[in-house]
C-alpha atoms as a printed R data frame, in Angstrom:
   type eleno elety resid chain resno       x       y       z
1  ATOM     1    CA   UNK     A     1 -12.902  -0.597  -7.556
2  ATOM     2    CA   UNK     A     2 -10.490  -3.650  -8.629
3  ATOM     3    CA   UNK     A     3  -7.010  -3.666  -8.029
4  ATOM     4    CA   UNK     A     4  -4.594  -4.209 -10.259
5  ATOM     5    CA   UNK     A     5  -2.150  -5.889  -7.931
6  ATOM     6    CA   UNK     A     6  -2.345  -7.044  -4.276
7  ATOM     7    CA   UNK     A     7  -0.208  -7.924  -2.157
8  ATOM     8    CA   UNK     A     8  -0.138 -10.195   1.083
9  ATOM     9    CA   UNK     A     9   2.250  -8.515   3.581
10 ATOM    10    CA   UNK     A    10   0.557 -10.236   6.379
11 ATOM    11    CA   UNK     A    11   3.207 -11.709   9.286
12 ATOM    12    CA   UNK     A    12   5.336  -8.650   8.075
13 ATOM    13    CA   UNK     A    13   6.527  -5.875  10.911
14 ATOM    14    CA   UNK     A    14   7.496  -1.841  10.046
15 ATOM    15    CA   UNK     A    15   9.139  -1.129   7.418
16 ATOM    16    CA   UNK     A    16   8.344  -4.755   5.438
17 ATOM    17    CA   UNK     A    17   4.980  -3.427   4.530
18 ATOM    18    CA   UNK     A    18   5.886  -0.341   3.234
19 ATOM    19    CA   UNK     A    19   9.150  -1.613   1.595
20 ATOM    20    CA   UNK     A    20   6.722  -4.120  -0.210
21 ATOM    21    CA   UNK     A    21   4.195  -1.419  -1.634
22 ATOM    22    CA   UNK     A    22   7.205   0.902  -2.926
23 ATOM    23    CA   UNK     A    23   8.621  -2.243  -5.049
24 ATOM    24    CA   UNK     A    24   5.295  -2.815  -6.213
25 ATOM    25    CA   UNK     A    25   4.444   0.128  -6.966
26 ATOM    26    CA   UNK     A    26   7.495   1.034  -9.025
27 ATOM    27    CA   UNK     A    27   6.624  -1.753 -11.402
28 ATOM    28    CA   UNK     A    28   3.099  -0.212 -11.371
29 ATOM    29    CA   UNK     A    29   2.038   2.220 -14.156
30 ATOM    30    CA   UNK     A    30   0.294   5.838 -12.937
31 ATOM    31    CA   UNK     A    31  -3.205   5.347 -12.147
32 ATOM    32    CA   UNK     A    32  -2.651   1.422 -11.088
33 ATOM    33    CA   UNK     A    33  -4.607   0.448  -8.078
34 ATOM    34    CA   UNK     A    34  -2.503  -1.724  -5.615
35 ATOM    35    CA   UNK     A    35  -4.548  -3.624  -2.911
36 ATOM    36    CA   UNK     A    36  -2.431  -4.817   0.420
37 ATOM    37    CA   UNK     A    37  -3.113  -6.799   3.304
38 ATOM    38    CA   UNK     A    38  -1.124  -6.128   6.474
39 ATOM    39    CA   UNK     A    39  -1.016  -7.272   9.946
40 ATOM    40    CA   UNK     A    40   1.253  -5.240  11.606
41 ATOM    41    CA   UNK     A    41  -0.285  -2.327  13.567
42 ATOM    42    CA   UNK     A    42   1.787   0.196  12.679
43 ATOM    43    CA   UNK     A    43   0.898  -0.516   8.830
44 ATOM    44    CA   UNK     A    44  -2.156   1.680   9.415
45 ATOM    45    CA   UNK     A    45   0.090   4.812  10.327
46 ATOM    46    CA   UNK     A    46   3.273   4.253   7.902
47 ATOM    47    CA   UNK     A    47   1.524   3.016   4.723
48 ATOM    48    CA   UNK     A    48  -0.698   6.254   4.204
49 ATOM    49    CA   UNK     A    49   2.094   8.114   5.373
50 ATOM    50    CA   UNK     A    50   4.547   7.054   2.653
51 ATOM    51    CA   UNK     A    51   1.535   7.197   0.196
52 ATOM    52    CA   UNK     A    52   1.818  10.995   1.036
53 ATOM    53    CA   UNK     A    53   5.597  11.295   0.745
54 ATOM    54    CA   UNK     A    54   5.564   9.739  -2.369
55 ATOM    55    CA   UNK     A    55   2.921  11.222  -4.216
56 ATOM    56    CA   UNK     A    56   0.663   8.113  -4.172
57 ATOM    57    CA   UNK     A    57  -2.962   8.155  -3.397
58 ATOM    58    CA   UNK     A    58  -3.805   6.052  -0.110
59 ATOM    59    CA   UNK     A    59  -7.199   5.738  -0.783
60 ATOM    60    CA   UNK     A    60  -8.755   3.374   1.875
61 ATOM    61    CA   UNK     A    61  -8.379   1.305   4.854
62 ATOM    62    CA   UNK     A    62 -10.860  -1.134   6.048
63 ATOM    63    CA   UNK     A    63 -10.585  -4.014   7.922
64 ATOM    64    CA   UNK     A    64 -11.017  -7.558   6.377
65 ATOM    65    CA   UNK     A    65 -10.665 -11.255   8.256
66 ATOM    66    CA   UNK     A    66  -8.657  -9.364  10.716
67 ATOM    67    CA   UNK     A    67  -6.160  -8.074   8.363
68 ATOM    68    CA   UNK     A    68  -5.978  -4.246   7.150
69 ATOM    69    CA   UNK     A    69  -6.813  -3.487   3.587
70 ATOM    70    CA   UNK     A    70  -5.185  -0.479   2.102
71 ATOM    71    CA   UNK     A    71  -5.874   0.325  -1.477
72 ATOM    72    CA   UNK     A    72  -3.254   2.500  -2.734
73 ATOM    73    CA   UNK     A    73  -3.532   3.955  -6.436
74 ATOM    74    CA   UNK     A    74  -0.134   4.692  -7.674
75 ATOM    75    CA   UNK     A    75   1.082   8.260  -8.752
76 ATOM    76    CA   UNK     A    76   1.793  10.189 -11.611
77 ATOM    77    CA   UNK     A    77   5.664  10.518 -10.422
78 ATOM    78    CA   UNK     A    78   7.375   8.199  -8.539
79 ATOM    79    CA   UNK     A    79   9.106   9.795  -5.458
80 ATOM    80    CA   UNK     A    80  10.498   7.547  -3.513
């Protein structure tokens, strides 16, 4: 799967991450695969749980170089 975008919101503590998806993804077009790297714990809990909220698709997390990877694919109808 490649992303269309990524984003590096490593160094960046709750909300930052998730504040940086939702602009992202607004620019995004439905369907659009955004790939983010995060550092901040609580990433891992708030990131698929906005992806919910706002009808996005959280569609992995893995760990890579000691940074979480989420891969997001952006939704049909923006909620947020």
């Amino acid at each position: 799967m490649t992303p269309d975008r990524e984003v590096d919101a490593r160094g960046l503590i709750c909300p930052l991450p998730v504040l940086r998806a939702r602009k992202i993804l607004m620019d995004m077009k439905p369907g659009q695969i955004l790939r983010l790297l995060a550092d901040d714990a609580m990433a891992a809990i708030d990131l698929p749980h906005f992806c919910i909220e706002a009808g996005h698709e959280h569609l992995a997390l893995h760990m890579e170089d000691g940074a979480q990877v989420h891969l997001i694919r952006r939704g049909e109808a923006l909620k947020s």
